[in-house]
C-alpha positions as CSV (number, residue, x, y, z in Angstrom):
1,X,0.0,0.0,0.0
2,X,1.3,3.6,-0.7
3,X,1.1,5.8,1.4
4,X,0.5,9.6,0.4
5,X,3.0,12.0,1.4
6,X,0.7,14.6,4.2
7,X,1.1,17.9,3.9
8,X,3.5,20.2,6.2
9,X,1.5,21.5,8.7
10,X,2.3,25.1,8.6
11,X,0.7,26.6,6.7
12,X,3.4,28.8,4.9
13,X,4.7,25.3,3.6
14,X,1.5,23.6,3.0
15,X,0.5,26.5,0.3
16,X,4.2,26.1,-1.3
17,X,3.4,22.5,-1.6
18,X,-0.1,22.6,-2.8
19,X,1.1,25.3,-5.1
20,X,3.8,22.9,-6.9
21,X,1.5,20.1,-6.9
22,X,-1.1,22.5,-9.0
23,X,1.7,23.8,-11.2
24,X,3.1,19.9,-12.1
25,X,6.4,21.0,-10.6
26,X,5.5,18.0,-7.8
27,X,3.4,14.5,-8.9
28,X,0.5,14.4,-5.9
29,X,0.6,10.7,-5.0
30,X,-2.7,8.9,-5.4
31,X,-3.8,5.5,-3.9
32,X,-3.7,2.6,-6.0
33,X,-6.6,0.9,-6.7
34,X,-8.2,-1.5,-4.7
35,X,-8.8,-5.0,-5.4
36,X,-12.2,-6.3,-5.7
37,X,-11.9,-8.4,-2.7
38,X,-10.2,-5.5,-0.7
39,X,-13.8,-2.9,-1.9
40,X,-15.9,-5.2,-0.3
41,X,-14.1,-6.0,2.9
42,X,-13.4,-2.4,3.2
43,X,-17.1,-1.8,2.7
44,X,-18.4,-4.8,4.8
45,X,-16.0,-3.3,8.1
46,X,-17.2,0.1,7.1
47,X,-21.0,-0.9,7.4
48,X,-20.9,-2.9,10.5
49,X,-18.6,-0.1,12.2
50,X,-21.1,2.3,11.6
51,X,-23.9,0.4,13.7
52,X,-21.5,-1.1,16.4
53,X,-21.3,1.6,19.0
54,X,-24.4,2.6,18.9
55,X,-25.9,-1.2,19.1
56,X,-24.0,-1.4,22.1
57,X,-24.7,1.3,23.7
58,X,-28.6,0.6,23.1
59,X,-28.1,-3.0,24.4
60,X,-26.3,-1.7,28.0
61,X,-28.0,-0.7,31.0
62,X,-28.0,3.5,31.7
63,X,-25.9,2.4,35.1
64,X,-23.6,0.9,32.6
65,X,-23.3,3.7,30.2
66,X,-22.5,6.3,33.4
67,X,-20.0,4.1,34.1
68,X,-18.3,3.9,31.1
69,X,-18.4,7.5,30.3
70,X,-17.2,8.1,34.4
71,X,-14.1,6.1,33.5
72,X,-13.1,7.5,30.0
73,X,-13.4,11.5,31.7
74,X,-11.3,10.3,34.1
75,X,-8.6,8.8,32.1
76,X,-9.0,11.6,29.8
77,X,-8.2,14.2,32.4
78,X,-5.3,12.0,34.0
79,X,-3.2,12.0,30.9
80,X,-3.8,15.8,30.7
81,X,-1.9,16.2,34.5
């Protein structure tokens, strides 16, 4: 799989960038194609991703939900310290 190059993120450099790649100066990478198998798979993760937290979170209890939620604030704010 290639990779594209990302853009700098400053945004002096980003506009030099984008500027060569719309002049031809620069060849913007594109992503190869995907395989057949790899469209569908990619399609078939996307689809079932897209229903997954919110099936679970429709299966679990509201005690259970506080809970989780209780315990990702506070890991959230004890990486910030």
């Amino acid at each position: 799989m290639i990779i594209p190059k990302k853009l700098p993120r400053d945004s002096n450099q980003r506009a030099f960038e984008i500027v060569r790649i719309s002049t031809g100066e620069v060849e913007a990478e594109v992503e190869p194609e995907r395989t057949p198998v790899s469209s569908y798979f990619a399609e078939l993760g996307r689809k079932g991703g897209a229903k997954g937290g919110k099936q679970r979170a429709k299966n679990m209890s509201a005690r259970k939900r506080t809970q989780i939620a209780k315990n990702a604030a506070r890991a959230r704010w004890k990486a910030k310290k």
